[in-house]
C-alpha positions as CSV (number, residue, x, y, z in Angstrom):
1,X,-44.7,-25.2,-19.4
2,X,-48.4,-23.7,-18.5
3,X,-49.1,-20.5,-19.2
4,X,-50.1,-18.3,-15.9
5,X,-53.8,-18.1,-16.0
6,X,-54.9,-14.6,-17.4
7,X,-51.7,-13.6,-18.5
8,X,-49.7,-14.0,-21.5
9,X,-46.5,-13.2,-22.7
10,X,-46.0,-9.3,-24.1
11,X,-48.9,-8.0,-22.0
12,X,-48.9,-5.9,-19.2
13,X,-47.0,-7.1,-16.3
14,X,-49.7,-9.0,-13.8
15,X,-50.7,-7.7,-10.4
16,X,-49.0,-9.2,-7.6
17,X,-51.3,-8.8,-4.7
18,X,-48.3,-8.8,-1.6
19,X,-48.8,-8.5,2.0
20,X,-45.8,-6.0,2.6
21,X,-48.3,-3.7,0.6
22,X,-51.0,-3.9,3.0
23,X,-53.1,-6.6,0.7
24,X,-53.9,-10.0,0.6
25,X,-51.3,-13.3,-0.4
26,X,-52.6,-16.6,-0.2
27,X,-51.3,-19.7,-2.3
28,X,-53.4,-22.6,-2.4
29,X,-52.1,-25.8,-2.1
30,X,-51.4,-27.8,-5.1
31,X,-54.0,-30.8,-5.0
32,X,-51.7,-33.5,-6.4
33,X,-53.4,-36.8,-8.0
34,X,-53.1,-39.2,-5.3
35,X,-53.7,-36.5,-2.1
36,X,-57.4,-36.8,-0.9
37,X,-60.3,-34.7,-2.4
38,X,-60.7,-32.0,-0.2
39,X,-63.9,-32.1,1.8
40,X,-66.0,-30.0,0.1
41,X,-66.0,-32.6,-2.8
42,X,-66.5,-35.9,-0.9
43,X,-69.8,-36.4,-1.8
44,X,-68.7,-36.0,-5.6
45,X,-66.2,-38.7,-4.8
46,X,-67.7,-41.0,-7.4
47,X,-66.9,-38.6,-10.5
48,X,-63.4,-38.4,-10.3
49,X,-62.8,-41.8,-9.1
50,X,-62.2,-43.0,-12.2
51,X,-59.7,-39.9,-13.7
52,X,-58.9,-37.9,-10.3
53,X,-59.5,-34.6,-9.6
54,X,-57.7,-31.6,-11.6
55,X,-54.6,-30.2,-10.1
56,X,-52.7,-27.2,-11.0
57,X,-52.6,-23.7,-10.0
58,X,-53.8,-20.2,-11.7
59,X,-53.4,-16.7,-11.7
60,X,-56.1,-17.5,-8.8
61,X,-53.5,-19.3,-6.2
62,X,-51.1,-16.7,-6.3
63,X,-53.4,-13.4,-6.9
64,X,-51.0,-12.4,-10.3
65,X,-53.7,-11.0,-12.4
66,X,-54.1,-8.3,-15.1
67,X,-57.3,-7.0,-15.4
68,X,-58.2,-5.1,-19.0
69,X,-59.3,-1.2,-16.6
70,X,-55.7,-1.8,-14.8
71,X,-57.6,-2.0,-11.7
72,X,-56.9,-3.8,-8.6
73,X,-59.1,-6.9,-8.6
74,X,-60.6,-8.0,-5.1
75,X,-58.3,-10.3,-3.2
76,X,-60.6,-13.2,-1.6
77,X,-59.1,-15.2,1.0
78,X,-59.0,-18.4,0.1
79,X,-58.7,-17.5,-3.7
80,X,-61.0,-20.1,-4.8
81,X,-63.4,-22.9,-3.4
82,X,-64.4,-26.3,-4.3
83,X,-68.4,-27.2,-4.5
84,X,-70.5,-30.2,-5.0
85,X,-74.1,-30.0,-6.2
86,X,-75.8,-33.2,-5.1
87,X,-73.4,-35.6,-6.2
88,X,-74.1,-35.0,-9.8
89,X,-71.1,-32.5,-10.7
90,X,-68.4,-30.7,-9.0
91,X,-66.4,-27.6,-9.7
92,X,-63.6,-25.3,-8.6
93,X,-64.8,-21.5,-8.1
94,X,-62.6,-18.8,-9.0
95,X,-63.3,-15.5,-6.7
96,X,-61.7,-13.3,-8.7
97,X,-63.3,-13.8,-11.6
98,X,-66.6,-14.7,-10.5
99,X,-66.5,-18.4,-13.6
100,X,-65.3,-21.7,-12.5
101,X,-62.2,-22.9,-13.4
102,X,-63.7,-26.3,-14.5
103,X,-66.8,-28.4,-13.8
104,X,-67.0,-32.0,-13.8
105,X,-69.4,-34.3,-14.0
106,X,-71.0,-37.7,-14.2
107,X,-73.1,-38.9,-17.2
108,X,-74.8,-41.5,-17.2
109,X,-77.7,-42.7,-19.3
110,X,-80.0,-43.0,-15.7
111,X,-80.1,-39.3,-15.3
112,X,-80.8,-38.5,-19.2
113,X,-84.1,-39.0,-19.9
114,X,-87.5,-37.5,-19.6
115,X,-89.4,-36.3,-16.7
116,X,-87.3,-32.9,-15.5
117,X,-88.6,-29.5,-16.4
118,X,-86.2,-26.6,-17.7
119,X,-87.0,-24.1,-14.8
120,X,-84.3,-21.3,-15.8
121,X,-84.7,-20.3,-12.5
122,X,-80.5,-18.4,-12.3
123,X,-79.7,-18.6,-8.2
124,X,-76.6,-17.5,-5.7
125,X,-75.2,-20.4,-4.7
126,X,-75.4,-19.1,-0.7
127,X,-72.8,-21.5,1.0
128,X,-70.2,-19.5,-1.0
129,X,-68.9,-16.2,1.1
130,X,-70.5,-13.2,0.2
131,X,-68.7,-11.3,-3.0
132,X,-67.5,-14.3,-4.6
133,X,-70.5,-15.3,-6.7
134,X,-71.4,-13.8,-10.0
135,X,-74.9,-11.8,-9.7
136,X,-77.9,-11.4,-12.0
137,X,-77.1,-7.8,-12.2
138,X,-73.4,-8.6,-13.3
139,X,-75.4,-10.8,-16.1
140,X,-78.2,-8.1,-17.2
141,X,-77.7,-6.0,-20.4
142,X,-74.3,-7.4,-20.4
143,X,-75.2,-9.2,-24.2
144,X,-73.9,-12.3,-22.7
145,X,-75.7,-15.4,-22.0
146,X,-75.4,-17.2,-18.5
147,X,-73.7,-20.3,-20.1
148,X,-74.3,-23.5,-18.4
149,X,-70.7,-25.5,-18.0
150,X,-72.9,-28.7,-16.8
151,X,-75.3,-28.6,-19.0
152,X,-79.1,-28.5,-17.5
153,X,-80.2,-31.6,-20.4
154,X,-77.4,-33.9,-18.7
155,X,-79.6,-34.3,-15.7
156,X,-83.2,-34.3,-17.8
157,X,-84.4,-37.1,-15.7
158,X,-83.6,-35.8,-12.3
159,X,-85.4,-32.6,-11.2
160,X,-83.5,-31.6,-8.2
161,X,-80.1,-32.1,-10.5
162,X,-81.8,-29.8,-13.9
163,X,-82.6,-27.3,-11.2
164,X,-79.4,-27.6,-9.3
165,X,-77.3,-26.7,-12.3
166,X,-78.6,-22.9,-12.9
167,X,-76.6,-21.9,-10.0
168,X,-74.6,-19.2,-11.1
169,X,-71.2,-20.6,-10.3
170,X,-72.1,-23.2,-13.1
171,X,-72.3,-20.2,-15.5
172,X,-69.3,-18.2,-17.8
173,X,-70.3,-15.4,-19.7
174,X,-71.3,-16.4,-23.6
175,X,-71.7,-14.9,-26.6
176,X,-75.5,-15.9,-27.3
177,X,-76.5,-16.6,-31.1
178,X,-74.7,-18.7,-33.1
179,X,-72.4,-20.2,-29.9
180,X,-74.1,-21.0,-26.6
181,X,-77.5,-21.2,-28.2
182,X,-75.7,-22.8,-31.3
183,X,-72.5,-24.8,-31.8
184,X,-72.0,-24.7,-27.8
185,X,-75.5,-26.8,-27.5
186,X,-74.8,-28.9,-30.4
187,X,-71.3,-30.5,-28.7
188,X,-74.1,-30.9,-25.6
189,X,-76.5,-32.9,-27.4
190,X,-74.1,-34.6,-29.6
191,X,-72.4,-35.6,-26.3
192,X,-75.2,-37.2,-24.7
193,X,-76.2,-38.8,-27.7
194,X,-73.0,-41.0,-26.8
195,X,-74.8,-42.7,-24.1
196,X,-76.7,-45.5,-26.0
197,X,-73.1,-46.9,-26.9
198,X,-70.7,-45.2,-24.1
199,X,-72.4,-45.9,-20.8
200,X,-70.6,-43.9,-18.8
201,X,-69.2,-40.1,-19.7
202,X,-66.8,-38.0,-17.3
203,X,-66.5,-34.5,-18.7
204,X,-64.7,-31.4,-18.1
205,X,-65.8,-28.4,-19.2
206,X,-64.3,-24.7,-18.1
207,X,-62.9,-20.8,-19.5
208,X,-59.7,-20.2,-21.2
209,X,-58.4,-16.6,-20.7
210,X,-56.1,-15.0,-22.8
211,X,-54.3,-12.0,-22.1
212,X,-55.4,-9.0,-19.4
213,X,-58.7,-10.2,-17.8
214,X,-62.0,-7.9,-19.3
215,X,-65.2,-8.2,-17.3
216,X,-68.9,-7.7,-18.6
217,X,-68.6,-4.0,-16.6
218,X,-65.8,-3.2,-18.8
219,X,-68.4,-4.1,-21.9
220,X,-71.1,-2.3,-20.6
221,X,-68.9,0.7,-19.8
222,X,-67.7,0.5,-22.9
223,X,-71.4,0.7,-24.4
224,X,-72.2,3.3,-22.3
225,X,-69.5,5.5,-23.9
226,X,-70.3,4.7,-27.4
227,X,-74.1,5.8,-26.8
228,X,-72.6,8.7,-25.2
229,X,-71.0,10.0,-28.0
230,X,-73.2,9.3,-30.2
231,X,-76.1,11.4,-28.2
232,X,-73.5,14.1,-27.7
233,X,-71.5,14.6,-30.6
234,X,-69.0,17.7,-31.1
235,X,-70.0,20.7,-32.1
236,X,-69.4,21.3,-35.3
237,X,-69.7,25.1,-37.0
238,X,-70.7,26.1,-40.6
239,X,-67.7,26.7,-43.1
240,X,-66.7,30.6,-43.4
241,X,-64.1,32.6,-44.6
242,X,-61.1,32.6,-42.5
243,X,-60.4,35.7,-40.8
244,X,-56.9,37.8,-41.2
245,X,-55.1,39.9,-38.9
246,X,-55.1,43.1,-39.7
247,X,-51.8,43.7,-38.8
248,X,-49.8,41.0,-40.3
249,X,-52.7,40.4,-43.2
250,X,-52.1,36.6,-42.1
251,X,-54.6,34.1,-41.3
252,X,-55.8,34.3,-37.6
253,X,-55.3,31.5,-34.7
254,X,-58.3,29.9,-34.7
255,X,-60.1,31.0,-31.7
256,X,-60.5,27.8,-28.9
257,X,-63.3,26.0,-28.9
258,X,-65.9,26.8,-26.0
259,X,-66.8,23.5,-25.2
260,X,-65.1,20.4,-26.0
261,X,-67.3,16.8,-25.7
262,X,-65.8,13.7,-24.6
263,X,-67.1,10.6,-24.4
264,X,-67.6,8.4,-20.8
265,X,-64.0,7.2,-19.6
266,X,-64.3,3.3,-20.5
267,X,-61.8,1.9,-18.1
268,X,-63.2,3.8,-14.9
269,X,-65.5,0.6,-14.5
270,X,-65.7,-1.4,-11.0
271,X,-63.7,-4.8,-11.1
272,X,-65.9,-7.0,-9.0
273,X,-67.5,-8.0,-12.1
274,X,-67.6,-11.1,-14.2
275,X,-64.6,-12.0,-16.7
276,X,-65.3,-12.9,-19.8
277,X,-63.2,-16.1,-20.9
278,X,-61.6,-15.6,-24.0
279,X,-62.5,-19.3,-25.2
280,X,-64.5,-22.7,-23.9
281,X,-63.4,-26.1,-23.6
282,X,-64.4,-29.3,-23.1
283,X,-62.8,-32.7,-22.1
284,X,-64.8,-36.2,-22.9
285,X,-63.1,-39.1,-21.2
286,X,-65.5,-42.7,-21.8
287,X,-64.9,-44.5,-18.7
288,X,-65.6,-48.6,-20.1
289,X,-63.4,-47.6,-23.5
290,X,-60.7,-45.1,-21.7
291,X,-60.3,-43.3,-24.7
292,X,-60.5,-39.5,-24.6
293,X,-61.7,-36.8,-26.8
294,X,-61.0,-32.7,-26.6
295,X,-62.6,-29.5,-27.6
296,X,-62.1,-26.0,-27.5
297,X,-64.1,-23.0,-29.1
298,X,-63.6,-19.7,-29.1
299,X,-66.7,-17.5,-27.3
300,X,-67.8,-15.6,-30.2
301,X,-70.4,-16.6,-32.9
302,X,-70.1,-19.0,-35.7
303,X,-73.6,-18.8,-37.2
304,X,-72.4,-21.1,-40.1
305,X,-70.4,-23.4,-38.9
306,X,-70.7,-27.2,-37.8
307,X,-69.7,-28.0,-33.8
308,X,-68.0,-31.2,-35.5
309,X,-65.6,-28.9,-37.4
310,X,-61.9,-29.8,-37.7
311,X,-61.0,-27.0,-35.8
312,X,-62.4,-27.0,-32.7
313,X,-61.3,-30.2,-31.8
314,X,-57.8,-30.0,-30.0
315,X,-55.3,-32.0,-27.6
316,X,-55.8,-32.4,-24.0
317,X,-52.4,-31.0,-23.6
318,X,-53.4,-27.7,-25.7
319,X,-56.5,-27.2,-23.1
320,X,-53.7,-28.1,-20.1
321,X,-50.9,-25.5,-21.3
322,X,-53.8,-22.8,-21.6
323,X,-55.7,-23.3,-18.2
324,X,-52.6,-24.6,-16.2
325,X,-54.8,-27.5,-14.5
326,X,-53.4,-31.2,-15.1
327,X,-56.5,-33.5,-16.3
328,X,-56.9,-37.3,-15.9
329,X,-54.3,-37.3,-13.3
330,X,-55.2,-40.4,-12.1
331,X,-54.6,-42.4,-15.4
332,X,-51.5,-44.2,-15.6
333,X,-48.5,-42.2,-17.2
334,X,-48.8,-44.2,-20.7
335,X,-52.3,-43.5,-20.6
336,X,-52.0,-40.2,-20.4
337,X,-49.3,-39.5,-23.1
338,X,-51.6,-41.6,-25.6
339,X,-54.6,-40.1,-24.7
340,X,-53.5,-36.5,-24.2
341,X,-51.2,-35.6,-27.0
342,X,-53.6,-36.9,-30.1
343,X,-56.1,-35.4,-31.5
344,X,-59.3,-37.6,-31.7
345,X,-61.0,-38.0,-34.7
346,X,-64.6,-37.0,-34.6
347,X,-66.8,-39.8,-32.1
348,X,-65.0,-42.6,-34.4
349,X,-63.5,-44.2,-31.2
């Protein structure tokens, strides 16, 4: 059983966006392994011939969210969309919280190379309705980085692909040092480094979300407040000798303080925003040798630690029960229960 996406169990109860309360319901169709890729991915045919496309449904289809502020998140109608960027990789976009539900792509050792030029030029993808993107402003002073999900370095030898990949619905919100410009681009490079001996790579790479949904708003907010306070702090008065009543020859009530500081209210924060995923993963399927490896990291930094550690390799069914999409759905069903319920050891197959 899949967990709903952004929610778990002893949280608070999700949102249920209803029409009989005036707002928006939509369920998406479940996009089953054999059913025809929807139109918008056509032209990206190629990469999921081999696997098929992802199905499943999140907290996206049905609009049962819990954001972190309690706030009722925008309803967009359809809940997400499916884009493909040149035929090099395709993805699922999640309106509601502004990071694709997973990317896919192609690797292949024609488009890694030499010749394409890093132009970190961050763009709106426009053909998506206005409101579901992610913004630079969302991105700005949030402390996160704009982390690629198809890496810009798996298209190094095509410049209209490198380019094509800073559009911001190929981005999730990373913790910088020490994960997206450490351990995170390690697992890139180590990935493409398969190529010489594993011609062709399919990979999948997308959020996990645990528990209510927080956005980069919520951190700023939440930054705002703590400078607050810190530039404002109570008032605080010299010690003195507590006065008696001269009545009872008792200690006086302490008379109420004049003014009383408080710092910015941290959930009052807009939820059009970006949510942060609570974790990454990754999915490495080798087409010629149909053998399968999995990854999942946590976003926070690990200054010390190796990308091939132990622990951050996982199961293919771990990454299905957290995200609630079914992966290489077009293998056979043996194929799948030997491929998805191991744990690989480290690039040994």
């Amino acid at each position: 059983m899949r967990r709903v996406f952004g929610i778990s169990g002893g949280m608070i109860a999700a949102i249920q966006l209803a029409t009989s309360a005036g707002m928006l319901a939509v369920s998406a169709g479940k996009a089953d392994a054999g059913d025809a890729l929807p139109a918008d991915l056509q032209a990206c045919a190629s990469i999921f011939d081999p696997v098929g496309m992802p199905s499943g449904t999140d907290g996206a289809d049905g609009h049962e969210y819990t954001f972190q502020n309690r706030s009722l998140p925008p309803a967009p109608n359809p809940p997400f969309l499916y884009r493909c960027h040149l035929g090099g990789f395709a993805l699922r976009f999640n309106g509601v919280t502004k990071v694709p539900d997973w990317v896919a792509e192609d690797i292949v050792p024609e488009e890694v190379g030499s010749g394409a030029e890093r132009s970190d030029d961050f763009f709106v993808d426009k053909t998506l309705p206005e409101g579901y993107s992610a913004l630079l402003s969302h991105y700005k002073h949030s402390g996160y980085d704009r982390g690629h999900q198809a890496p810009a370095g798996d298209f190094s030898a095509r410049q209209d692909l490198m380019d094509e990949t800073f559009v911001l619905s190929n981005m999730g919100p990373q913790v910088g040092a020490c994960f997206n410009q450490g351990i995170w681009r390690e697992l890139e490079t180590a990935i493409r480094n398969l190529l010489p001996t594993r011609p062709r790579l399919i990979v999948f790479t997308g959020p996990i979300f645990s528990g209510p949904l927080k956005t980069v708003d919520d951190v700023k907010a939440e930054r705002q407040a703590k400078a607050a306070k810190v530039a404002n702090p109570p008032p605080t008065t010299p010690a003195a000798i507590t006065p008696q009543s001269p009545a009872t020859g008792q200690p006086a009530p302490p008379a109420s303080s004049a003014t009383e500081v408080k710092p910015a209210d941290a959930s009052a924060v807009a939820t059009g925003s970006v949510a942060i995923p609570t974790a990454f993963f990754k999915i490495v399927y080798a087409v010629e040798e149909q053998r399968a490896m999995a990854f999942r990291f946590k976003n926070e930094a690990r200054c010390k630690t190796s990308y091939a550690a132990e622990e951050f390799r996982t199961t293919i069914d771990a990454i299905e029960e957290d995200t609630g999409f079914d992966f290489l759905a077009a293998l056979s069903a043996r194929r799948q229960t030997i491929l998805e319920r191991q744990i690989s050891p480290f690039w040994t197959w």
